[in-house]
N, C-alpha and C positions, 0 to 999 in steps of 0.2 A: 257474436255468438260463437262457442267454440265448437267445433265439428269436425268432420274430413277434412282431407286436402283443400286448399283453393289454391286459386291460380293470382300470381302477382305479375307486374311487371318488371325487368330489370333492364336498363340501358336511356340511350338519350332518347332524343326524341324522334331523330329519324334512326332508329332501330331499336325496336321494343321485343322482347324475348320472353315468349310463354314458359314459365318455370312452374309446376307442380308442385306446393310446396303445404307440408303440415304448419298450423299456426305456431308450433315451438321453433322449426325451420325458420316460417317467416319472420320469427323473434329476432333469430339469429345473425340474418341477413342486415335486416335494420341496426342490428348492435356492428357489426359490421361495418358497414357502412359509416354510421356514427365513428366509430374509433379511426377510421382511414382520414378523417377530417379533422380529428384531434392532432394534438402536437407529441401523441405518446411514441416513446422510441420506437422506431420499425429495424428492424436487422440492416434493411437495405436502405435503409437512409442514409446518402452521399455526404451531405455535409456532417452528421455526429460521426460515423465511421473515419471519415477526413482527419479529424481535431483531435477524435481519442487517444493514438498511440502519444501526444505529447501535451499530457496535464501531467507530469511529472510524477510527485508525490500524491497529489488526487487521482490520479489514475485508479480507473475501477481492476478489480481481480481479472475479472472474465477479458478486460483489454489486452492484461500480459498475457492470458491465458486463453485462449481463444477457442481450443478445442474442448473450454467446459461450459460453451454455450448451449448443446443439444442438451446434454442432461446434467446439472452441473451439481446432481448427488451419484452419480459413478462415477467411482474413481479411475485413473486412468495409468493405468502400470507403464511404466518408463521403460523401455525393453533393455534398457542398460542393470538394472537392479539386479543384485544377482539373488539368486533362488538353488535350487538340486540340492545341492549337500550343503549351502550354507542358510545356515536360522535364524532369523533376527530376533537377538534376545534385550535389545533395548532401543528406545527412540528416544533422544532429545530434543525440541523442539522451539525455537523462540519463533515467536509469531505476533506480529504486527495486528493490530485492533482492527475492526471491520470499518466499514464506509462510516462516515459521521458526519456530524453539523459544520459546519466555517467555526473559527472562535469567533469572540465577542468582536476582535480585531479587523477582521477581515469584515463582518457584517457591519461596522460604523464603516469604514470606507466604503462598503458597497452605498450604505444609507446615504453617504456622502455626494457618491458621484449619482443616486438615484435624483438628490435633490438637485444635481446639477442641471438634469433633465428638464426635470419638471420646474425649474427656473427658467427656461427660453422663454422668448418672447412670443405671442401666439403666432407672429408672422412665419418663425422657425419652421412650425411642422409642417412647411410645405408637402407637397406632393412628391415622389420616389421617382423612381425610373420609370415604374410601371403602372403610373398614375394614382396607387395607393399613397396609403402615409407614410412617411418615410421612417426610416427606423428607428432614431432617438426620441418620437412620440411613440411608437409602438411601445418602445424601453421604457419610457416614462409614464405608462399607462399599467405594465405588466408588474404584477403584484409581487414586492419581494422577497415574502416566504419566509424571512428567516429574523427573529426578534435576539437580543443578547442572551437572553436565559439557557438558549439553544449551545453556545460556548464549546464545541468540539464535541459537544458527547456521539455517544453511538446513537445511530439511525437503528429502523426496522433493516432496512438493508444490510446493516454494518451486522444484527444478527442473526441474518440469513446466511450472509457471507461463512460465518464461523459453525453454524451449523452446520453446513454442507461440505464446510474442508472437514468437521470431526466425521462425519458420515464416509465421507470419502479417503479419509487416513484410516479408519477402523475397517473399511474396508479391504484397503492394499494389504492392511498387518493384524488381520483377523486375530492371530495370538499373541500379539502383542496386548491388544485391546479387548481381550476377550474379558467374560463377565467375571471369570476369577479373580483378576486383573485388576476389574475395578475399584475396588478397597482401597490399592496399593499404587492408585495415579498420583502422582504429586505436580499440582497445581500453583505455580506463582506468578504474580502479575506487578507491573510499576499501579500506583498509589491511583493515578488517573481513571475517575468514572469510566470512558471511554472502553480501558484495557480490564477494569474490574469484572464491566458485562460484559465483554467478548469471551473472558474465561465462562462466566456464567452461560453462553450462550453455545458455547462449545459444548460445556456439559451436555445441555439440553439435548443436543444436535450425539452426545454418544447414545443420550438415553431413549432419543429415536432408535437408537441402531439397535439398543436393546431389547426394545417394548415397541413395537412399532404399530402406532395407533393410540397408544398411551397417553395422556396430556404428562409432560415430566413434573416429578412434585419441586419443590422450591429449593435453590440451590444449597441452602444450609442443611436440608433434611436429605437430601444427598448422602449414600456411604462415604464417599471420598473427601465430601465437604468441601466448603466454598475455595476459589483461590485463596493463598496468603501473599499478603503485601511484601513486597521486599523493594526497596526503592534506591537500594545501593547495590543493589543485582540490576534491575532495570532502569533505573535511570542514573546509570553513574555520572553521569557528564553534569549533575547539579549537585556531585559530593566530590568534583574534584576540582581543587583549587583554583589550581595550576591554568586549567579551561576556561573555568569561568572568569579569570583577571585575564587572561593572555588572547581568548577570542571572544567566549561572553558576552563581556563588559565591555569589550573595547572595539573603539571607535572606528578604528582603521583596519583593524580584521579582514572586512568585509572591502574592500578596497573599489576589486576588482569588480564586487554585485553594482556597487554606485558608479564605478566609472561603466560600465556597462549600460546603468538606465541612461544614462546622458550623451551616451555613442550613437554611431553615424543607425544601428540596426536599430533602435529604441527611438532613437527620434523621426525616425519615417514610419513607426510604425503611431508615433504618439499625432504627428501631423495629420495621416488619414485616418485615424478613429475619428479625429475633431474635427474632420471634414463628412463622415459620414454619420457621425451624432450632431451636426450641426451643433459645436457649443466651441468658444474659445481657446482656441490650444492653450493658451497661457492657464486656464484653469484644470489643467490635466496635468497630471504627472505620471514615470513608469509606475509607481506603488496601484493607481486607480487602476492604469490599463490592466494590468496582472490581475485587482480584484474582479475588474469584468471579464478577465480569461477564465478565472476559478469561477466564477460563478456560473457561466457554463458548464464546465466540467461539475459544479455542485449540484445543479438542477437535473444535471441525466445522469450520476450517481446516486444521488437520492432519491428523486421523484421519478427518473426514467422517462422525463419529457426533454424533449429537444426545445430551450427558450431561445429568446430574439438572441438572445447574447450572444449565443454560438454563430448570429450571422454577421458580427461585428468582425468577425476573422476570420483570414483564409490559411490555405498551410502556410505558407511562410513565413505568415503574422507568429503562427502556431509554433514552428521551431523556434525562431528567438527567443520566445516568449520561455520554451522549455531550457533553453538554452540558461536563460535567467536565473531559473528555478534551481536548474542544475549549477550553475556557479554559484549559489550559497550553500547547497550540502555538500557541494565539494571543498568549498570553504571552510566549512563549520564542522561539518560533520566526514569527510573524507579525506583526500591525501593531502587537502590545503596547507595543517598542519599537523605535525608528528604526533601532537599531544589528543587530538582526535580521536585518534584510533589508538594508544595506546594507553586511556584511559578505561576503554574497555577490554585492560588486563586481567581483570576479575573477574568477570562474564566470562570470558575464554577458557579460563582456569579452571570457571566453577564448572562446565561441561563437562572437560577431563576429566574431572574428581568423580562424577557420575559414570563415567565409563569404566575408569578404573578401576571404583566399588564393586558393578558390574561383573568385570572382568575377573576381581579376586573370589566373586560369590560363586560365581561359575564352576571357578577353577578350584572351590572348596567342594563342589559338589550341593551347595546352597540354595535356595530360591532366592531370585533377583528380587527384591526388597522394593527398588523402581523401577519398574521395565519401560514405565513411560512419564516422562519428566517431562511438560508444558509449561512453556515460560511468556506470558505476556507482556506486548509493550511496544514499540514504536518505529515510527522509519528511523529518530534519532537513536535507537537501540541498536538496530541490523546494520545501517550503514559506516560506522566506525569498527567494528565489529570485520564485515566482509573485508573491508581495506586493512585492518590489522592482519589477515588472512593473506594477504597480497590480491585481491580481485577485483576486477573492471579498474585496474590502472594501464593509463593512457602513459604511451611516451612522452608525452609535453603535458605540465598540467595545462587547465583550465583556465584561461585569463579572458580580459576583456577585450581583447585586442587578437585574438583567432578564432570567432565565431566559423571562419568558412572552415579553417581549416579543419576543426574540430566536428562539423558535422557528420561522421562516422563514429566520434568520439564512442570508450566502454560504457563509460560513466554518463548513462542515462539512467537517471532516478528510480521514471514512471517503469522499466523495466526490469528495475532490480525490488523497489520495494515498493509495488503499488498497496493500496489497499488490502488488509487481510495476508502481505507477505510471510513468506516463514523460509525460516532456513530448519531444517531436517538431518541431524548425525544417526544414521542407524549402525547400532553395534551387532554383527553379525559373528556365532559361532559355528567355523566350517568342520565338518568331520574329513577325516582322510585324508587331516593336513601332516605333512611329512617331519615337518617340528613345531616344539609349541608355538614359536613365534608365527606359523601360520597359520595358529588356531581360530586370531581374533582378527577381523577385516571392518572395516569401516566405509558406509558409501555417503556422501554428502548432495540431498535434494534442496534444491533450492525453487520455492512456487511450484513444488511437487515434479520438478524434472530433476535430474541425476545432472548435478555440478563436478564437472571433473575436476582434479586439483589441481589447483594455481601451477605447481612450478612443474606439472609434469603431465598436466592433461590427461593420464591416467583416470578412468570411474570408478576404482575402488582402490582401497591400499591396505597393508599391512598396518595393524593397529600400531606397530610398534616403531614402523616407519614414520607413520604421520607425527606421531610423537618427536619423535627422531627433529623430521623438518620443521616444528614447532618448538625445538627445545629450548629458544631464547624464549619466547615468550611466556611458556611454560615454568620455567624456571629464575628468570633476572627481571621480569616486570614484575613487579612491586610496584601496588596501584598508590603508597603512602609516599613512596619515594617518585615516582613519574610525575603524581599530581600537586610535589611541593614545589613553593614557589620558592626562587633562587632567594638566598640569604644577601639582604641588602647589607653591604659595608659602612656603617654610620663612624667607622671610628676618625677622628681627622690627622692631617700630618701635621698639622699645626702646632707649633712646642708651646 
């Protein structure tokens, strides 16, 4: 019967505590309750907090970004930006896709080592330390969520994520973003479901800012209209040649990732998994351990529960393992090789050419045509990209063989491009600059803090400086010529 207050009890059993409480209260309590016994994330949970800073490229947003836990739709002004007399009269932006599914890849290997589980013998599942089951029957019980069809796309989370940064950029740069504005965003994305709906979801997330309570209508019906694909903007690194035969395709690239799994750090870590999955090391390999690291790091990115998985490793396990992660995008995608990063000459260029426009429409007395240019697309986007920039380069590269010494290393993935990253060029025009050239300033955010520049640590620069320190790439990369492969000599000396 529903009525007044009544009285419950709360506590054990030698100490019971009279609470006064309305039935919607006691509702409360019991949901409560309930949820503290569930495996859903808690803030102050030791072990998911432990493991997060190092799932690398799975890394969640809120991991690198820690101060958009309390409210993560205010934005959060960087006190280096500058403001007074200088206006920001354009944003360019590439931005990385929100949290997603494993691809089909990664989820047969997980399938893989799940059946390895659930192939023990029933003798296996003994008893734990603490007289429960022990954990490779926990793992081989707990359901794994994730079927092939699933194949990278974006989660709910992945467009939550992109809502809340459009919510929170529109709010740092009110007129940038304002409703005038909107007609005139220009929206491109790489080819990938994943990045198509982040843009989509971005949208949604300004048309909260605008209509707030509104349900947004569908992204075609949109003024500004859906993204446009561009996939030699965004995914250059599968239209240059040069990459794809010389690290791609080839076998030995990767040198370093495989001497690596079969090193002294990888194989202690592969002996006591198999000691505490109870299953045959010989049926393990580093590819399996990594997809039982990811799949922690997938299960409280997407679902926001903490599974067994994550209690299969402790830090240590945890840094190698990122360790791992990071020697193939630094391989592939970073300073491994020159043709890496300077295949994303064209990206680079194509930024300038917006600023530039910018710059001359200004200077005509014009309206800025793009005040906010959004570019979607991936950690293989941003990270050749930042190293062509000169950033997070380490003195010694990355090899298989200075894990110690590299743990300080720059070139940590999960903190340069976790989920939902974005790098930020804002074109600012300052009044009561003393000549023209320091009319036009530039600040560069990167996961929404102010990136100082590479060669002078400087937070803002003269538009015409940055140019200046960018002028080779600006002007002599030639994305036709970096990405041709050398002309084979077929002719013989033979008479």
């Amino acid at each position: 019967m529903l009525g007044g207050p009544r009285r419950i009890m709360l506590g054990g059993p030698e100490r019971l505590v009279k609470v006064s409480v309305t039935p919607v209260a006691a509702l409360a309590v019991a949901l409560l309750s309930s949820l503290s016994r569930c495996s859903l994330l808690e803030p102050e949970d030791p072990a998911v907090s432990a493991l997060s800073p190092y799932f690398g490229t799975k890394t969640r947003y809120e991991d690198a970004n820690p101060g958009l836990l309390p409210d993560p739709e205010a934005p959060r002004r960087d006190p280096e930006l500058l403001e007074d007399t200088c206006t920001p009269v354009q944003l360019v932006a590439l931005i990385r896709h929100g949290t997603r599914y494993p691809t089909a890849k990664q989820i047969r290997k997980l399938r893989q080592l799940h059946g390895l589980l659930q192939a023990r013998r029933p003798g296996d599942g003994r008893a734990g330390p603490a007289g429960g089951r022990d954990l490779g029957a926990a793992l081989a019980d707990w359901p794994l969520g994730y079927a092939d069809w699933m194949d990278g796309q974006l989660v709910e989370k992945g467009r939550q994520d992109m809502r809340q940064l459009a919510l929170r950029l529109a709010s740092l740069f009110p007129a940038l973003f304002s409703v005038e504005n909107y007609g005139r965003l220009q929206l491109v994305t790489s080819s990938k479901h994943r990045c198509v709906d982040s843009g989509a979801a971005f949208l949604q997330g300004l048309w909260q800012y605008y209509h707030p309570g509104l349900p947004p209508p569908d992204v075609a019906d949109m003024e500004c209209g859906p993204p446009r694909i561009n996939d030699k903007l965004m995914r250059f690194f599968d239209h240059c040649e040069k990459f794809l035969t010389e690290v791609e395709k080839n076998a030995t690239a990767l040198y370093h990732v495989e001497a690596f799994k079969t090193g002294p750090e990888m194989q202690n870590i592969l002996k006591k998994v198999a000691a505490t999955l109870q299953v045959p090391v010989n049926n393990l390999n580093a590819d399996l351990i990594q997809v039982a690291f990811f799949t922690c790091s997938f299960d409280l990115a997407i679902k926001g529960v903490k599974s067994p998985w994550c209690d299969v490793f402790d830090i240590d396990d945890a840094k190698v393992l990122e360790y791992l992660n990071d020697l193939k995008q630094y391989w592939k995608r970073g300073y491994g090789y020159t043709i890496n990063s300077r295949s994303s000459c064209t990206l680079f260029q194509d930024i300038f050419q917006h600023l530039d426009k910018a710059i001359e429409q200004k200077q005509r007395s014009q309206p800025i045509s793009s005040p906010v240019i959004l570019q979607f697309g991936h950690a293989e986007t941003l990270l050749p990209l930042l190293s062509l920039m000169g950033y997070f380069k380490d003195k010694e590269p990355l090899t298989a063989y200075n894990y110690k010494e590299q743990l300080h290393r720059k070139f940590r993935s999960g903190h340069i491009v976790p989920y939902a990253s974005n790098l930020i060029f804002v074109l600012y025009h300052c009044k009561n600059a003393k000549t023209p050239k320091e009319e036009f300033r530039v600040q560069m955010l990167l996961n929404e803090k102010v990136l100082p520049l590479a060669h002078s640590q400087e937070t803002a620069s003269l538009y015409e400086d940055l140019k200046d320190h960018y002028k080779d790439i600006l002007q002599n990369c030639q994305t036709s010529e970096e990405c041709q492969l050398p002309k084979v000599n077929n002719t013989s000396d033979e008479l």
